[in-house]
C-alpha positions in Angstrom: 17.4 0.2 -28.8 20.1 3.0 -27.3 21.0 2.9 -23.8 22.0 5.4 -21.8 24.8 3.3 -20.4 27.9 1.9 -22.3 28.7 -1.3 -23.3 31.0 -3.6 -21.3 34.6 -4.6 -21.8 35.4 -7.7 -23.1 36.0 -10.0 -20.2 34.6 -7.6 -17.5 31.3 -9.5 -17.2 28.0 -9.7 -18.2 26.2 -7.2 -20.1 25.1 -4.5 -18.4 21.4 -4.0 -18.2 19.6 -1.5 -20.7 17.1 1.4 -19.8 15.2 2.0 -22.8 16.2 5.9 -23.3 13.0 7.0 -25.1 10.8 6.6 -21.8 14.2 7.9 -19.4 14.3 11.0 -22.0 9.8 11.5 -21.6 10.1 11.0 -17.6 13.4 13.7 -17.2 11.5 16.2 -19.1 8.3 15.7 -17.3 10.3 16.0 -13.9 11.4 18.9 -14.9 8.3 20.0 -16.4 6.6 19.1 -12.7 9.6 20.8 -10.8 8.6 23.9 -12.7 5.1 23.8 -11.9 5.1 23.0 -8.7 7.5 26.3 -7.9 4.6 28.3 -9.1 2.6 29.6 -5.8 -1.0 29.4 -7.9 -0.6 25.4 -7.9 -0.9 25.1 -3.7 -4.3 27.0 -4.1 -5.7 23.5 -4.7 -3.9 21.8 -2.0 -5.1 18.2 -3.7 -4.2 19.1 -7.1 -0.5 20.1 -5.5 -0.9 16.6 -3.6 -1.5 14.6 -7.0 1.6 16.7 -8.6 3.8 16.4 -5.6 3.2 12.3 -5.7 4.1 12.4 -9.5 7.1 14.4 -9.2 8.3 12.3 -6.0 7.5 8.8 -8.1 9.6 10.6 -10.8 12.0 12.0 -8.6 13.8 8.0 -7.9 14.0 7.4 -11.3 16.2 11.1 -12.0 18.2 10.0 -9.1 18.9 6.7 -10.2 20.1 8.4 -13.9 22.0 10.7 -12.0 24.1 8.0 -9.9 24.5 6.1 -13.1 25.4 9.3 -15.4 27.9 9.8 -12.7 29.4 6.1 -11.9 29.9 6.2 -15.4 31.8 8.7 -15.7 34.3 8.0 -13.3 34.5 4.4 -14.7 35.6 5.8 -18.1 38.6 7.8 -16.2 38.8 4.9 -13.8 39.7 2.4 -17.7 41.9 5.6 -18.6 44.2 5.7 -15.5 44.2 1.6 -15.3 45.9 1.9 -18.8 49.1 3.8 -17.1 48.4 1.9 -13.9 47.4 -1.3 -12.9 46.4 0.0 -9.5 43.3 1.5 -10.9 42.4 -2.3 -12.9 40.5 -3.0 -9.1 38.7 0.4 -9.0 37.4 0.1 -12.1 35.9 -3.4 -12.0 34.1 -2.6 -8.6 32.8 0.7 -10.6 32.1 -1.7 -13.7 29.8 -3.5 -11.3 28.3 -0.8 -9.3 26.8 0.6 -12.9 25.3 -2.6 -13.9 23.4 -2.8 -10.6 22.6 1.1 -10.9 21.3 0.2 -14.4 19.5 -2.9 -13.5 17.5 -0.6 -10.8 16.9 2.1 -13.1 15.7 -0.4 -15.7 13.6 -1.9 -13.1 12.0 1.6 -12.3 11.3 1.9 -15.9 8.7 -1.0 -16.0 5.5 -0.8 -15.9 3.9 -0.1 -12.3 -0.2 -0.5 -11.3 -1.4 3.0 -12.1 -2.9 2.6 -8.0 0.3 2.9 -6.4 0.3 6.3 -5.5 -3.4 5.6 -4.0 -4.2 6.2 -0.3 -5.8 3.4 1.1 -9.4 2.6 2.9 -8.4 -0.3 5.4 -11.0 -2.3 7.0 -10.9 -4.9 9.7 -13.7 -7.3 10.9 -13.6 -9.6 13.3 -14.2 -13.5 12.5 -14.7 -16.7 14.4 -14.1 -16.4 18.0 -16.7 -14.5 19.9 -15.1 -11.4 21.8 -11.6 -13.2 21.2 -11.8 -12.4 17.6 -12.7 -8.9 18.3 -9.8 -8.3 20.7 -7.4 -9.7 17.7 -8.9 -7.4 15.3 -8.2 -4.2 17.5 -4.7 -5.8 17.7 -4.4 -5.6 13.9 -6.1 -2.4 14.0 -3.3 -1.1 15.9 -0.8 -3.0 14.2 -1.7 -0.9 11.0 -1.1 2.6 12.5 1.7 1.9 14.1 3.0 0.8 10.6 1.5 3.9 9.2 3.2 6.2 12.0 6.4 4.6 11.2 6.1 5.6 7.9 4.6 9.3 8.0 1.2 8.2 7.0 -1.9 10.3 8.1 -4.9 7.8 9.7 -8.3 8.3 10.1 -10.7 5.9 12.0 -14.1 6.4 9.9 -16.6 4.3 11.5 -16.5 1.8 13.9 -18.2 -0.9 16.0 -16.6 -2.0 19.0 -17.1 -4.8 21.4 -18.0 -5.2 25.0 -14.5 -6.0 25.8 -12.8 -3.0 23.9 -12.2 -4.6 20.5 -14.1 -4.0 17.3 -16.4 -5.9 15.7 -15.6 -3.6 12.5 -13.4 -1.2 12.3 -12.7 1.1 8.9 -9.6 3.6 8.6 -8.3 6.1 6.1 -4.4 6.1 5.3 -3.3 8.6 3.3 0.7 9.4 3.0 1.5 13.1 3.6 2.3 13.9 -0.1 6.3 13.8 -0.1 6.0 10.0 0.0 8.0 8.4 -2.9 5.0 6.0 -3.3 2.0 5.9 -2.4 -0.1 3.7 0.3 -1.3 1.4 -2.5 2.0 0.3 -3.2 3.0 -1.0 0.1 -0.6 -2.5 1.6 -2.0 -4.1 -1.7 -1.0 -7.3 -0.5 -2.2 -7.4 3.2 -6.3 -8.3 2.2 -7.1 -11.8 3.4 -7.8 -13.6 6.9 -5.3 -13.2 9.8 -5.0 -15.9 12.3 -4.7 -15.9 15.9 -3.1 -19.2 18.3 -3.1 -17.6 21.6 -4.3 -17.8 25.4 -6.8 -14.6 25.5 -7.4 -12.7 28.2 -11.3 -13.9 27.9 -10.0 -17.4 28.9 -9.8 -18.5 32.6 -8.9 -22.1 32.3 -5.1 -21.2 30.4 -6.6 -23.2 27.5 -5.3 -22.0 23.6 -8.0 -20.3 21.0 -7.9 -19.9 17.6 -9.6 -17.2 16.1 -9.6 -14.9 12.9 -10.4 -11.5 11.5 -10.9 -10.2 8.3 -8.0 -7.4 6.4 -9.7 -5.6 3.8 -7.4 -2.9 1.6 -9.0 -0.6 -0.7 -7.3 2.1 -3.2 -9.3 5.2 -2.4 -11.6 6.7 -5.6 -12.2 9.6 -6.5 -14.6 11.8 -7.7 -14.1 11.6 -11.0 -13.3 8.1 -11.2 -17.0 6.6 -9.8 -19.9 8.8 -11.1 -22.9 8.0 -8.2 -26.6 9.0 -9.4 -28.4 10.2 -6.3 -31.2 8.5 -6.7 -29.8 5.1 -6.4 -28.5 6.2 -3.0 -30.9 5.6 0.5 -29.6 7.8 2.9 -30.8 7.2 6.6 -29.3 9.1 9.5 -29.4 7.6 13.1 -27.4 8.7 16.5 -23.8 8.3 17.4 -23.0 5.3 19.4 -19.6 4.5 21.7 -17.0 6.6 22.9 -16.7 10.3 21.1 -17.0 13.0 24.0 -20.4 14.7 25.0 -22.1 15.0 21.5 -22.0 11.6 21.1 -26.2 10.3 21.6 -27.6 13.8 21.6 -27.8 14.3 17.9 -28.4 12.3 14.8 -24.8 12.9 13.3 -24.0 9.5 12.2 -25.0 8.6 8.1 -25.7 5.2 6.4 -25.4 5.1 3.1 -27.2 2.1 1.1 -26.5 1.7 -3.0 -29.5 0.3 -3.7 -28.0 -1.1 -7.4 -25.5 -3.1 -5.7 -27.0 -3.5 -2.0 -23.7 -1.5 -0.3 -24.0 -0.2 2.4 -21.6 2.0 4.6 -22.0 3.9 7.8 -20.0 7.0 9.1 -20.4 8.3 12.7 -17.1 9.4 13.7 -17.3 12.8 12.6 -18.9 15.6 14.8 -21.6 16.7 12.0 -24.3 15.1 9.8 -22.5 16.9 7.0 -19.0 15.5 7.3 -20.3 11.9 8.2 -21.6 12.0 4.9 -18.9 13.2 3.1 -16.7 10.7 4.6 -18.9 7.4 3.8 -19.3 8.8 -0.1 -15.9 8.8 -0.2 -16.1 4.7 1.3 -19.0 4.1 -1.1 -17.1 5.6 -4.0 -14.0 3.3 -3.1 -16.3 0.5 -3.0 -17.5 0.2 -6.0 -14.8 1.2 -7.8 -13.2 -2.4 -6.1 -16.4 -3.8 -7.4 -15.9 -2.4 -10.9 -12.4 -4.0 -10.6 -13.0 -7.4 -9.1 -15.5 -7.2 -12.4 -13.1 -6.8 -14.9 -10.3 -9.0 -13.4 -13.2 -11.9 -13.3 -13.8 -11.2 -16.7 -10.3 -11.7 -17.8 -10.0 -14.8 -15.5 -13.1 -16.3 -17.4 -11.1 -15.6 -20.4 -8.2 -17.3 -19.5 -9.3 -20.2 -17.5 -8.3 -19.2 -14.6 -9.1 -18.2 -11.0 -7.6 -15.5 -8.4 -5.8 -16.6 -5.5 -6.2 -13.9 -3.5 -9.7 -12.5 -1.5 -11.3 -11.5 1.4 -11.6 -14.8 2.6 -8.0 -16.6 2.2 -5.9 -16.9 5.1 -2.7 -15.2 4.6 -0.4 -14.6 8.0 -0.6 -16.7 11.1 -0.3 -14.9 14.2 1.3 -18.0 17.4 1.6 -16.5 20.6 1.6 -19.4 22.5 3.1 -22.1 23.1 5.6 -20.7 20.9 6.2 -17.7 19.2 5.9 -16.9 15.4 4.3 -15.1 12.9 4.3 -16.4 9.4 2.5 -15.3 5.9 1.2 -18.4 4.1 2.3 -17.4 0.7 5.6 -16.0 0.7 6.3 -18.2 3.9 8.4 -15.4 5.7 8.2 -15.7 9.3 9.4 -13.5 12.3 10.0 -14.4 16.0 9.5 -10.9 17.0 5.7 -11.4 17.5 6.2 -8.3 20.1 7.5 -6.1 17.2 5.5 -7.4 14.4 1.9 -6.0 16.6 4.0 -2.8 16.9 3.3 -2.1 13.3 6.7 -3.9 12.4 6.0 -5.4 9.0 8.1 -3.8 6.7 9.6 -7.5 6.1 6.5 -8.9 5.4 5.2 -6.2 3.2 8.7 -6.3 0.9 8.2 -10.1 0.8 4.9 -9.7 -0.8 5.9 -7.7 -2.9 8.5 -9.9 -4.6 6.1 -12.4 -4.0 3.9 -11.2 -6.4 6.5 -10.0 -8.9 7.4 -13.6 -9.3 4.2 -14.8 -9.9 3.5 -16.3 -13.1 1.6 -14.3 -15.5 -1.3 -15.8 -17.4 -1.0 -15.5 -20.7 
């Protein structure tokens, strides 16, 4: 196969990595092709059609900027060889440009691979609270925080959708929308994939009077957001029932029946919206939640399916424990399966979990595949 990049001098190391230059060649002309498009004013009329195109040509847009770097490291290792002929001085320059392209090269390679087509997918989080009475709940409005103050960090939009909260001010269940603002190099998907499971709780709550330590839990849920065309719904499996707002939401709250459960009756989901102002919009919001959930369904389906097939089982749901949060008597949080840990419990609650996050990422990557 060609490569875009040359190959190495005898004695200068090991071969440099090789982009296969078919796809490179098929993703420069779509950039360009997207660049194009997106200049023409008539696109933004359909502000999420420009969203979907501006997501592509920012996914894009990393791996033209890694040919780019490479084209150009390249070139000034080939004058960098030339000069080193005449001069010796240059021999140094050109073996720290020699290895500057085979790391540009192995990035760009690694951008070539094959990504989940649900990267670029906003996200539906939801949070429930577990074992531990109005402890649990308390934690689970602690995650809930944790999450947008991740999201604000990283110019994500949020969205609280429905919610039940607890007598002491946490939730009992708690569902938000993130959605990145468009310009994002990736999408939501791509960063919180890895953060469904059970998160754990060692502290001294503020419920306790005696100073004694609690454990409790709560529940992460993360799903990529559908869309229309991906989940066809037949109305007449659906049993709408409307009821009145409950909690904290202003005057209108309890004087109208705004708030909308939606049932499936195929599949026995259910979802409730009551954070919006009108009937109308409460519904729109948990179809979109329904939609989402059952195209999770269709997917935990098919990835059974192939698990039967293979023998094997996943490793990863709602229920597994996944990150211990100790506050007390020492500090520490720690995720079970990459077995990263950070001392900055403080920081990690403030939506600090970038580190986590990257090491879940390489986690997976590293995970065997079953054949």
């Amino acid at each position: 196969m060609q490569s875009t990049t040359g190959s190495t001098a005898a004695g200068s190391g090991p071969p440099t990595p090789v982009p296969p230059t078919d796809l490179l060649d098929a993703i420069l002309r779509e950039h360009a092709e997207l660049e194009f498009r997106l200049a023409e004013p008539g696109v933004h009329a359909d502000q999420d059609a420009a969203r979907k195109l501006g997501r592509r040509y920012a996914e894009l847009g990393q791996v033209v900027e890694a040919h780019r770097q490479l084209t150009e490291v390249e070139g000034d290792l080939d004058a960098a060889r030339e000069l080193a002929a005449e001069d010796t001085g240059w021999a140094a320059e050109a073996e720290s440009l020699s290895a500057r392209r085979t790391a540009l090269s192995a990035h760009l390679t690694h951008l070539l691979l094959p990504r989940d087509p649900l990267d670029a997918k906003d996200v539906i989080l939801e949070i429930k609270a577990g074992e531990g009475g109005e402890e649990s709940a308390l934690f689970a409005g602690d995650l809930l925080r944790m999450y947008l103050r991740y999201a604000e960090r990283r110019g994500w939009k949020t969205e609280v959708l429905d919610a039940v909260e607890s007598d002491l001010g946490g939730y009992k269940d708690v569902s938000v929308a993130v959605k990145s603002r468009g310009s994002n190099t990736e999408g939501v998907w791509a960063r919180m994939k890895f953060e469904g499971g059970v998160h754990r709780v060692q502290r001294v709550p503020v419920t306790e009077s005696q100073g004694r330590i609690h454990t409790s839990a709560a529940g992460v849920l993360a799903l990529p957001e559908a869309e229309d065309v991906e989940v066809a719904i037949d109305q007449g499996d659906l049993r709408i029932d409307v009821f009145r707002s409950s909690g904290p939401g202003g005057q209108s709250v309890n004087t109208t029946d705004s708030a909308v459960r939606i049932t499936h009756l195929p599949t026995g989901i259910v979802v409730s919206c009551q954070n919006e102002r009108s009937q109308i919009q409460n519904r729109a919001t948990a179809m979109i939640v329904l939609q989402t959930k059952l195209l999770e369904r269709t997917r935990e389906e098919e990835a059974a399916a192939m698990d039967a097939i293979r023998g094997t089982k996943g490793d990863i749901a709602f229920g597994s424990q996944i990150r211990n949060y100790v506050l007390h008597p020492y500090q520490m949080v720690k995720d079970l399966r990459t077995e990263y840990e950070s001392g900055n419990t403080s920081g990690v609650l403030d939506g600090e979990i970038d580190e986590f996050i990257e090491a879940g990422i390489r986690w997976r990557r590293s995970a065997p595949v079953e054949a």
